[in-house]
Z-matrix of the N, CA and C atoms (Angstrom, degrees):
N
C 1 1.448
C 2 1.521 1 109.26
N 3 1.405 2 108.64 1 133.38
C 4 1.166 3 103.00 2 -173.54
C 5 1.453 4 108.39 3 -97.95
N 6 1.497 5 108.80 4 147.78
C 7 1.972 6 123.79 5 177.50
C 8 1.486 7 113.83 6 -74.30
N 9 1.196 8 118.48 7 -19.56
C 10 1.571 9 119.82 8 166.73
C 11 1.294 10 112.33 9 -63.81
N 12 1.585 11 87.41 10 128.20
C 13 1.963 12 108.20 11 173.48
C 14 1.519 13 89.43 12 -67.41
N 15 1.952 14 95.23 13 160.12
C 16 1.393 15 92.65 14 127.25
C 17 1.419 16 122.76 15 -137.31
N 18 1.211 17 91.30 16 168.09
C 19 1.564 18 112.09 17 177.93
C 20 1.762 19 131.64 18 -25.24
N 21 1.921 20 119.95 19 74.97
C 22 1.005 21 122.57 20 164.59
C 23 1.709 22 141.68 21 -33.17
N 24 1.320 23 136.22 22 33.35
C 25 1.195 24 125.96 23 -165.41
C 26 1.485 25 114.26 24 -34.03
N 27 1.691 26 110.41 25 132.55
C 28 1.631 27 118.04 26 177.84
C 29 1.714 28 108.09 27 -106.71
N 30 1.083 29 104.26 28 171.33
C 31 1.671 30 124.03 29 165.11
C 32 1.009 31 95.28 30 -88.20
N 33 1.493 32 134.81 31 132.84
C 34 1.184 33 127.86 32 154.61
C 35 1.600 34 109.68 33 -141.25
N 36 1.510 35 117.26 34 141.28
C 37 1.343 36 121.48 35 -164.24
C 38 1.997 37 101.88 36 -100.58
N 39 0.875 38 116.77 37 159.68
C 40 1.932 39 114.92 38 174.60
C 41 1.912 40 85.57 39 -123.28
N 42 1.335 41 107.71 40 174.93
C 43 1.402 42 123.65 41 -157.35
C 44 1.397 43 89.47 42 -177.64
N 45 1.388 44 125.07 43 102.65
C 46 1.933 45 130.13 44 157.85
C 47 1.424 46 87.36 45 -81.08
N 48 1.612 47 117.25 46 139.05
C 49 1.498 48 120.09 47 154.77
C 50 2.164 49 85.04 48 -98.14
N 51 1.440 50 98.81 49 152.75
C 52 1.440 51 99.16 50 -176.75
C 53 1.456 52 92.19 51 175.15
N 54 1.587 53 101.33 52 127.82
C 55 1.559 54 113.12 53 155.72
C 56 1.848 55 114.16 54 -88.18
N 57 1.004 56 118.91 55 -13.65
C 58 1.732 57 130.25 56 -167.73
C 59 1.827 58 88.59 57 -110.69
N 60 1.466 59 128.05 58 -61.72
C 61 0.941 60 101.04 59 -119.87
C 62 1.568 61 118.24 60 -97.35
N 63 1.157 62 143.09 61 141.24
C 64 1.345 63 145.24 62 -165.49
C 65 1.832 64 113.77 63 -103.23
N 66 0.995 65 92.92 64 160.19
C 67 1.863 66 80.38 65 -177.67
C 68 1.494 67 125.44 66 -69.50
N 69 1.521 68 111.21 67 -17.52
C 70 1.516 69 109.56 68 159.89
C 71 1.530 70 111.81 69 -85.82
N 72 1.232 71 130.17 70 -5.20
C 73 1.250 72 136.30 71 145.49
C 74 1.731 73 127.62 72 -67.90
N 75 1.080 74 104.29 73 -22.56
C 76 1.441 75 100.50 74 -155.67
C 77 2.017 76 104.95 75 -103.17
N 78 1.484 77 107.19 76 99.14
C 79 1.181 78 124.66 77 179.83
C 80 1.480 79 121.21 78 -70.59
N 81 1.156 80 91.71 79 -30.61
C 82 2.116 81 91.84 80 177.22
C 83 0.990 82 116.35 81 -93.56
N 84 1.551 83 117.92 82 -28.94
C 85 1.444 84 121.50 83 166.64
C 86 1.985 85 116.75 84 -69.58
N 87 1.429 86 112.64 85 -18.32
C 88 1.037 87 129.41 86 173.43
C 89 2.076 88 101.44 87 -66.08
N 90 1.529 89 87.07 88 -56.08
C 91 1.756 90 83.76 89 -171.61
C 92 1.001 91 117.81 90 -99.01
N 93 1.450 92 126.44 91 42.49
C 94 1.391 93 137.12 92 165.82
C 95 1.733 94 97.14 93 -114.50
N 96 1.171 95 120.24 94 -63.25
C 97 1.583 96 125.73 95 164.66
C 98 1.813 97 101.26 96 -10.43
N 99 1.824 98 99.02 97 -78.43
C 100 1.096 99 121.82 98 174.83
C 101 1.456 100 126.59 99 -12.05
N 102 1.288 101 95.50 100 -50.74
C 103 1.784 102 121.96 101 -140.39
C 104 1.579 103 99.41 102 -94.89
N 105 2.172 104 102.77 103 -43.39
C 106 1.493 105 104.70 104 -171.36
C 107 1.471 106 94.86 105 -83.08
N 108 1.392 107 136.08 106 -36.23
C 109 1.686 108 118.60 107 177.18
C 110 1.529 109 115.07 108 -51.29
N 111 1.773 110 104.67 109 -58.20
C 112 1.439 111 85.42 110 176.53
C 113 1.154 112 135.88 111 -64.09
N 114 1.327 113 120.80 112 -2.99
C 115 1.897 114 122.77 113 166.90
C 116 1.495 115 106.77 114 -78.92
N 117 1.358 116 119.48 115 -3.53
C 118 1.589 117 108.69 116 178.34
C 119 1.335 118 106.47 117 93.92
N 120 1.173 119 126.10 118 1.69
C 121 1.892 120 121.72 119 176.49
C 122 1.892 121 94.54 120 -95.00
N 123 1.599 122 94.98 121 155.81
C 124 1.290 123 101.61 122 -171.58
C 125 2.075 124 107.53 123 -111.67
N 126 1.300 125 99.20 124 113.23
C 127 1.660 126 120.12 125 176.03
C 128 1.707 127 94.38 126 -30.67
N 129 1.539 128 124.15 127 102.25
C 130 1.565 129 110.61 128 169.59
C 131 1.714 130 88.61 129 -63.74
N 132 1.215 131 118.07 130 -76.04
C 133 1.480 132 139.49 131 -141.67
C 134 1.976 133 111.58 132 -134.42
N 135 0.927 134 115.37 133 148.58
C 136 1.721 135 122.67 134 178.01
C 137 1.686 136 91.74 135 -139.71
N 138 1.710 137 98.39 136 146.63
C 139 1.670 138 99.03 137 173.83
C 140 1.680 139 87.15 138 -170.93
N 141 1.913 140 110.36 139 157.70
C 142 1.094 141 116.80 140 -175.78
C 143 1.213 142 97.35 141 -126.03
N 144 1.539 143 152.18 142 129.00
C 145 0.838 144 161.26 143 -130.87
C 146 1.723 145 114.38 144 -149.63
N 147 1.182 146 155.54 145 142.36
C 148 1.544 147 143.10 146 174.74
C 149 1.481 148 96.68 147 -73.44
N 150 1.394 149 121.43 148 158.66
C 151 0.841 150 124.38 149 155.57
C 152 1.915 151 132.62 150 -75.33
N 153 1.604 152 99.85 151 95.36
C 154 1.046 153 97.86 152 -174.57
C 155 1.590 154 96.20 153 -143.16
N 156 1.053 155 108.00 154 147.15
C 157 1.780 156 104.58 155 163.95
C 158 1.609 157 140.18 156 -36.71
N 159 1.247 158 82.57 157 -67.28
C 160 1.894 159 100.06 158 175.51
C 161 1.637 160 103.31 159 -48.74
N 162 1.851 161 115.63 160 -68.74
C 163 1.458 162 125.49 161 167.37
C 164 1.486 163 109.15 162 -8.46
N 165 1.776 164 88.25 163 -79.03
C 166 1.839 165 93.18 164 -175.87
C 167 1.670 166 125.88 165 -47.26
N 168 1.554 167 91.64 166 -50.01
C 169 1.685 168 76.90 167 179.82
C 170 1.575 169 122.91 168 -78.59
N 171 1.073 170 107.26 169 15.55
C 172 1.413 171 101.48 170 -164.27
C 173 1.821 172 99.96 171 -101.38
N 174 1.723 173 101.07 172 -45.51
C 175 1.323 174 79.96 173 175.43
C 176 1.749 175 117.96 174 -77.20
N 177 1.436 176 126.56 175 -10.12
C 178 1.253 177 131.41 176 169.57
C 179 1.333 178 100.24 177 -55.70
N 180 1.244 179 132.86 178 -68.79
C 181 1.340 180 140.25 179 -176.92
C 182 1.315 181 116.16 180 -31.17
N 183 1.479 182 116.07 181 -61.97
C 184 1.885 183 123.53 182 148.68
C 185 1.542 184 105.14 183 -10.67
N 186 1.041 185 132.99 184 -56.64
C 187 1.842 186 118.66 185 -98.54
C 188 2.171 187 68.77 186 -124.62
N 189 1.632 188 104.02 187 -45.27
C 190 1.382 189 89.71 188 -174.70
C 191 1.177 190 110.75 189 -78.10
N 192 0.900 191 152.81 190 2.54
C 193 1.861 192 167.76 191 149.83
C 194 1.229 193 108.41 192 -53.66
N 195 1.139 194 111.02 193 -9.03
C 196 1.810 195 117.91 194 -174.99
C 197 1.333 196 112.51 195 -112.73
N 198 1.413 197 108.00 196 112.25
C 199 1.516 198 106.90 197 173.16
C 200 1.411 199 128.80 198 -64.59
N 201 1.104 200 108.66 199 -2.41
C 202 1.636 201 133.32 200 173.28
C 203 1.372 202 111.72 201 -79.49
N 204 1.411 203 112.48 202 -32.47
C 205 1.811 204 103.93 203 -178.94
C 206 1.710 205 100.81 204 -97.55
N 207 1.412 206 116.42 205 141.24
C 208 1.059 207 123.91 206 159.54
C 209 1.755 208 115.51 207 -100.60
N 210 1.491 209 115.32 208 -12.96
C 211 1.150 210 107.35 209 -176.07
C 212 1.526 211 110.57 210 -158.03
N 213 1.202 212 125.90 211 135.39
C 214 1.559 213 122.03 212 151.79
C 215 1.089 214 142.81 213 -80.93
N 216 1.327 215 149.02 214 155.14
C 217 1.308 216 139.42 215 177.12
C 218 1.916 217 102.58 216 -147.57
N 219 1.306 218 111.57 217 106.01
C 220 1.172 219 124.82 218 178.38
C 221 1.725 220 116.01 219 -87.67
N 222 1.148 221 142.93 220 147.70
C 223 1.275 222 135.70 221 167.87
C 224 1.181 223 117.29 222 -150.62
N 225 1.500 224 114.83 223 128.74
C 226 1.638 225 125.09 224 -146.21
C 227 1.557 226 120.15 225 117.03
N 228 1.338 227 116.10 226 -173.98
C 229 1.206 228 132.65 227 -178.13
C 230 1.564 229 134.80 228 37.09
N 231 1.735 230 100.41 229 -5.39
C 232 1.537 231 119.81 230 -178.20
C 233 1.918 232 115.86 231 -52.71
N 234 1.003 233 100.37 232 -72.65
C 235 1.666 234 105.38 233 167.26
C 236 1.622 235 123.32 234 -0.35
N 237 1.192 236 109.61 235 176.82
C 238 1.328 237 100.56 236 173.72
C 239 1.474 238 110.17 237 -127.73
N 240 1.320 239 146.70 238 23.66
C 241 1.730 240 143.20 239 122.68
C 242 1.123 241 122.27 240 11.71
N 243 1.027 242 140.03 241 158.70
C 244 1.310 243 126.85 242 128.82
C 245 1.313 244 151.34 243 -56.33
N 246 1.598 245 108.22 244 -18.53
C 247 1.672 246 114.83 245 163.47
C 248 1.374 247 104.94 246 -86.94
N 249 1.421 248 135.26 247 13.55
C 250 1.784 249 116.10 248 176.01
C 251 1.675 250 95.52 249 -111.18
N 252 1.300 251 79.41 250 116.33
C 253 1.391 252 110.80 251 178.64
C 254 1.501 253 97.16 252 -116.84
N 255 0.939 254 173.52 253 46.67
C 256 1.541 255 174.43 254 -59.65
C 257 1.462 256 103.90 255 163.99
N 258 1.239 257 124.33 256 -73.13
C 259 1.352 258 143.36 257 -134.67
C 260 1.844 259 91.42 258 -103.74
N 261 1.925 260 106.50 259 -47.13
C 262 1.306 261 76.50 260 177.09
C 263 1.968 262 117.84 261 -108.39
N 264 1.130 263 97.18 262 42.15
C 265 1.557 264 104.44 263 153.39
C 266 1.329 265 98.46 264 -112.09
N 267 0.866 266 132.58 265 -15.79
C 268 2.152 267 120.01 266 179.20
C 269 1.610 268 100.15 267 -87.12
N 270 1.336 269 139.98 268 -58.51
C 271 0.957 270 149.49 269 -129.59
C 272 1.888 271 100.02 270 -82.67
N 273 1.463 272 102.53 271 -25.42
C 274 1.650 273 94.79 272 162.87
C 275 1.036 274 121.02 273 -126.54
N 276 1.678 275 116.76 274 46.19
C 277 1.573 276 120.43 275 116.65
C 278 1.282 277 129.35 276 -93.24
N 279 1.558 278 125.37 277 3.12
C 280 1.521 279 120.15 278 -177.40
C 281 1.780 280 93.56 279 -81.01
N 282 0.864 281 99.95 280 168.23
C 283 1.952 282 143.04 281 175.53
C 284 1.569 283 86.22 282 -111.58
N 285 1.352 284 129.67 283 -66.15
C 286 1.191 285 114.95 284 -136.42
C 287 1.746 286 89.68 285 -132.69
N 288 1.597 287 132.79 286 132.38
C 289 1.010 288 103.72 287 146.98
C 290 1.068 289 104.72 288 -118.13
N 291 1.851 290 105.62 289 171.98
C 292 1.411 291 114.83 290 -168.90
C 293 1.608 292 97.62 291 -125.27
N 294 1.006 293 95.49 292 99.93
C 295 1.570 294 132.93 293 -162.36
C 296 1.888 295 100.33 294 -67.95
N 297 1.291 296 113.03 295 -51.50
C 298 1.375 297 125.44 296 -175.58
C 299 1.896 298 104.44 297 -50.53
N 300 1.748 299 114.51 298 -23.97
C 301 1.655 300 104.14 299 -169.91
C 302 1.410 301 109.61 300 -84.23
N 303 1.669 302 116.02 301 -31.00
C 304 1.418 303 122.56 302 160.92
C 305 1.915 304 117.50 303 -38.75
N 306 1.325 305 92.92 304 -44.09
C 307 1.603 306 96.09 305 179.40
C 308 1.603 307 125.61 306 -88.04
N 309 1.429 308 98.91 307 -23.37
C 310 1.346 309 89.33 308 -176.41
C 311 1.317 310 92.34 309 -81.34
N 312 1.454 311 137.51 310 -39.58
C 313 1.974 312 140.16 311 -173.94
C 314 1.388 313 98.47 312 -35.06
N 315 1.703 314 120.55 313 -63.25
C 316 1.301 315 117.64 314 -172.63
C 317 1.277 316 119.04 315 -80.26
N 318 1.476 317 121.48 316 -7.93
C 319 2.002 318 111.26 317 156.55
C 320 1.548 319 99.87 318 -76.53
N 321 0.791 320 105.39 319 -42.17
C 322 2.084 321 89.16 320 -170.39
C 323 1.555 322 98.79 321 -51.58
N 324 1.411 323 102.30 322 -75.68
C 325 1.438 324 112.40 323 -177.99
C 326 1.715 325 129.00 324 -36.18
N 327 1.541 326 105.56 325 -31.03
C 328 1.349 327 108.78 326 169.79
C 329 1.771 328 102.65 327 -65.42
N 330 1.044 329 108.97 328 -33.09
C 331 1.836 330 100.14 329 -158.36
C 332 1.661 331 96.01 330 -78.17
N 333 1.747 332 123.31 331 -1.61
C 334 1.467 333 129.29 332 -172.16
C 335 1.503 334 113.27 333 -109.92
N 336 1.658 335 113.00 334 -36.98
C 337 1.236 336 124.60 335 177.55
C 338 1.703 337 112.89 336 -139.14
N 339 1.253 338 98.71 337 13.56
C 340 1.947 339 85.10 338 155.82
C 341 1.553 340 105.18 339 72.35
N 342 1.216 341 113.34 340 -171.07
C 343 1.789 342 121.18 341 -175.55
C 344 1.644 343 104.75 342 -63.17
N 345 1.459 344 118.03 343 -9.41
C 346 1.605 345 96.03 344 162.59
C 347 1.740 346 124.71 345 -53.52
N 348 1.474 347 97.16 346 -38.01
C 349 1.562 348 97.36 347 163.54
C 350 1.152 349 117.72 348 -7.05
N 351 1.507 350 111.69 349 -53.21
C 352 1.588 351 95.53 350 -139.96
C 353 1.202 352 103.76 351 -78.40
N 354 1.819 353 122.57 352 0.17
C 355 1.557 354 119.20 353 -173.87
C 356 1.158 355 116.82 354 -73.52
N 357 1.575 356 120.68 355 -5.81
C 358 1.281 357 127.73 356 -142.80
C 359 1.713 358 94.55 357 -100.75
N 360 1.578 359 125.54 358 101.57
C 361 1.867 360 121.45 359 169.06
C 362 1.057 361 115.74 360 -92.67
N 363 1.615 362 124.54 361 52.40
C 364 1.181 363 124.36 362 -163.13
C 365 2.126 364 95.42 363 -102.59
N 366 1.043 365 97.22 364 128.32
C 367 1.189 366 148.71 365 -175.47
C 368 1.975 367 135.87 366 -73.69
N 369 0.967 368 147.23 367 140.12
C 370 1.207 369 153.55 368 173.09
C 371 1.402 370 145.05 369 -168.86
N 372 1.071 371 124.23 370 125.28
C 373 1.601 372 108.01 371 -163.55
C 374 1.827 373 109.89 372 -160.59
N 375 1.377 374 121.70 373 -162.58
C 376 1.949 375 100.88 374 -165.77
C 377 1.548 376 72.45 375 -134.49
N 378 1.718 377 112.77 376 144.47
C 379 1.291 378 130.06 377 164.08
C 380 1.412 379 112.10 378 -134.12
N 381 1.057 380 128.89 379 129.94
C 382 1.905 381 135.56 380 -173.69
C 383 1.620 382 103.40 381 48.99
N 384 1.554 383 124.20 382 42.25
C 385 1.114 384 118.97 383 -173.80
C 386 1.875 385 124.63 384 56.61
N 387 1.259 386 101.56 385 44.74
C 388 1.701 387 120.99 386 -175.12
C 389 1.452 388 85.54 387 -136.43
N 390 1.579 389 105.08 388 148.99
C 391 1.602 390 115.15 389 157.87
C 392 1.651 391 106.93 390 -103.39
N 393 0.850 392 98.47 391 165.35
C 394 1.533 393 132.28 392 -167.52
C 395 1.464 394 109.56 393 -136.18
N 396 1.535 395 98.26 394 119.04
C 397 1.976 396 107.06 395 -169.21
C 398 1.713 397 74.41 396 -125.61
N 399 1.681 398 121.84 397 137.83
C 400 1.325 399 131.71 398 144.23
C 401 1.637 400 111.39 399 -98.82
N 402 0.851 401 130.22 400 126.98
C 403 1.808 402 121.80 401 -167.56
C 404 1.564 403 94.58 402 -140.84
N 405 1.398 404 117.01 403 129.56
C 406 1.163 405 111.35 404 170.86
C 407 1.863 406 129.27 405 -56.63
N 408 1.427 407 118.21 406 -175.82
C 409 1.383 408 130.76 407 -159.29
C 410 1.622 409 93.59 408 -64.72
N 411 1.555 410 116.57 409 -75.34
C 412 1.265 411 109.31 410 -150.26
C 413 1.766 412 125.14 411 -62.43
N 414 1.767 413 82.26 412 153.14
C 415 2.210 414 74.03 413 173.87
C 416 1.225 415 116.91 414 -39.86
N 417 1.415 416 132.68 415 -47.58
C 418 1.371 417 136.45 416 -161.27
C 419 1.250 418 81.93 417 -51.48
N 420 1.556 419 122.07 418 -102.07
C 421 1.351 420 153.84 419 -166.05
C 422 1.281 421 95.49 420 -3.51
N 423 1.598 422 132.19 421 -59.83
C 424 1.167 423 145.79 422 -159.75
C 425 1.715 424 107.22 423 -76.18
N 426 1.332 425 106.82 424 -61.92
C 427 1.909 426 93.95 425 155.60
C 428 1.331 427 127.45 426 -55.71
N 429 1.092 428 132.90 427 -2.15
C 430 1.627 429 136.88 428 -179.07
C 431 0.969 430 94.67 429 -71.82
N 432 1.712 431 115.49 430 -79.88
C 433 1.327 432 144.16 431 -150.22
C 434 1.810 433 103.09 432 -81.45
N 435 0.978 434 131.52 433 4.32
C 436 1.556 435 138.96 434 162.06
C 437 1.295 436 106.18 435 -102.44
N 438 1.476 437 120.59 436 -81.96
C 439 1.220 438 117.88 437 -170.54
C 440 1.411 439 118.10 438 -42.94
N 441 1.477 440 122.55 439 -47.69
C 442 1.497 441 132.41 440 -149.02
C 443 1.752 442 108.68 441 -114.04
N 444 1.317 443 110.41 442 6.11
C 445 1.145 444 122.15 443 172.68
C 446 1.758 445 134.45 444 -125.65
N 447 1.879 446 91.61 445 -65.70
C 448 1.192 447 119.65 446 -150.88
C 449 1.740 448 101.42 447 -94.02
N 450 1.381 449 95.11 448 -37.36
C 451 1.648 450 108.91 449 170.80
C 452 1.970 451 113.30 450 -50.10
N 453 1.751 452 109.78 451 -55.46
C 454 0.647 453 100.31 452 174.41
C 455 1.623 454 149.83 453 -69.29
N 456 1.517 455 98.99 454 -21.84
C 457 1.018 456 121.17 455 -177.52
C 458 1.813 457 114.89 456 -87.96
N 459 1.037 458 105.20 457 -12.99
C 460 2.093 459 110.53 458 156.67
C 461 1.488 460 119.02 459 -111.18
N 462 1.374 461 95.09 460 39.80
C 463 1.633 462 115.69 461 -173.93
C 464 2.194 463 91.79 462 -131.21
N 465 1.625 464 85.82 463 95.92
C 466 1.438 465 83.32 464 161.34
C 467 1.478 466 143.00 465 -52.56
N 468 1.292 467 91.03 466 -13.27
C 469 1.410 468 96.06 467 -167.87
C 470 1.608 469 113.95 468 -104.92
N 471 1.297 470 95.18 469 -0.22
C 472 1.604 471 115.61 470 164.63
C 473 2.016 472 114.61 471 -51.51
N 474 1.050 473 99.88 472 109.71
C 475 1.762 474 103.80 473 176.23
C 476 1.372 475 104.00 474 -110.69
N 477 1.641 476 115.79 475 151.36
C 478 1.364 477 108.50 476 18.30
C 479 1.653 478 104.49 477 -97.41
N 480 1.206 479 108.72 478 10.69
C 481 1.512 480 118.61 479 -179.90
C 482 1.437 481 128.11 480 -150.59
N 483 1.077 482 126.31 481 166.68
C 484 1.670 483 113.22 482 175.87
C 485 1.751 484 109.14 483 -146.21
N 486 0.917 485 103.95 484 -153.24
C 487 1.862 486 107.73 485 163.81
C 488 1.694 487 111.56 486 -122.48
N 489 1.252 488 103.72 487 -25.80
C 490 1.483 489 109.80 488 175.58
C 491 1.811 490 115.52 489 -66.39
N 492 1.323 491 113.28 490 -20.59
C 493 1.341 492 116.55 491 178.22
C 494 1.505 493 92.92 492 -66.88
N 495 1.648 494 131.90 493 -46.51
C 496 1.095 495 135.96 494 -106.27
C 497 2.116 496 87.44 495 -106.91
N 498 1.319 497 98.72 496 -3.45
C 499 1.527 498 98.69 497 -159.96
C 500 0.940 499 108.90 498 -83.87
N 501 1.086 500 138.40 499 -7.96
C 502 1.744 501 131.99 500 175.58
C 503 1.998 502 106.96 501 -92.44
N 504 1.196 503 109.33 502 9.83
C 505 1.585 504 123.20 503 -176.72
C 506 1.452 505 90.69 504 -118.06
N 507 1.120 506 127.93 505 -12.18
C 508 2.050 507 102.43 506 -154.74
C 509 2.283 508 91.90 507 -89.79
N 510 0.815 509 83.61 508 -27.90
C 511 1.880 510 88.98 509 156.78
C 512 1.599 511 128.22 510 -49.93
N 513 1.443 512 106.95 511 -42.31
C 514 1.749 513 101.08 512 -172.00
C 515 1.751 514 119.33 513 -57.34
């Protein structure tokens, strides 16, 4: 018997928070699209939203109502401004957050951009058995937190553990 996974394909939804940005504008939301096709997960839905609270959760709220999405990935609104509202329109729809992706985002990112890190309140947690990624605006930010995180962890075949094993439990 062989120990090789295989390959889970997910639903996964993208979410730009953005007061400017439009979809021929919108570069991180471009390379997140990008990023989840070429891993083999299938785009349910893409949408750009203002940065406002209610906005955010409302179309998040959509997306976990859907038995079709297994996951979100938002980008924007993390910062600390006054229009980033990100973290606290996500943060009361989780059940669960998973506190550890906030920290590992800002160790990677420190070793890329130094004590700016610390601006970064980007966020994650599981609602109706869906995850929830908040990742800040920029492309970088958005390849960090995909490639070096988020990729791996909706990659079944990720050892010695993943979150995708974990989805037929996030129900009990």
């Amino acid at each position: 018997m062989s120990s090789e996974r295989e390959f889970i394909p997910l639903g996964i939804c993208v979410l730009t928070i953005s007061d400017t940005r439009t979809e021929a504008t919108d570069k991180s939301g471009d390379l997140l699209i990008e990023r989840v096709r070429d891993a083999g997960h299938q785009v349910v839905e893409r949408r750009i939203v203002q940065d406002d609270i209610f906005a955010i959760r409302a179309a998040v709220s959509v997306w976990i109502a859907d038995p079709r999405v297994n996951a979100v990935i938002t980008t924007g609104g993390t910062g600390v401004t006054g229009r980033d509202g990100t973290p606290e329109a996500l943060e009361v729809l989780f059940e669960k957050r998973i506190d550890g992706f906030g920290e590992m985002f800002r160790m990677l990112s420190y070793e890329e951009i130094g004590t700016s890190s610390l601006q970064s309140r980007c966020v994650a947690g599981v609602a109706n058995a869906c995850y929830i990624f908040g990742l800040p605006g920029s492309m970088n930010a958005c390849a960090t937190g995909w490639d070096k995180i988020i990729a791996k962890q909706l990659d079944h075949r990720t050892r010695p553990c993943n979150l995708v094993e974990l989805m037929p439990r996030l129900k009990e």
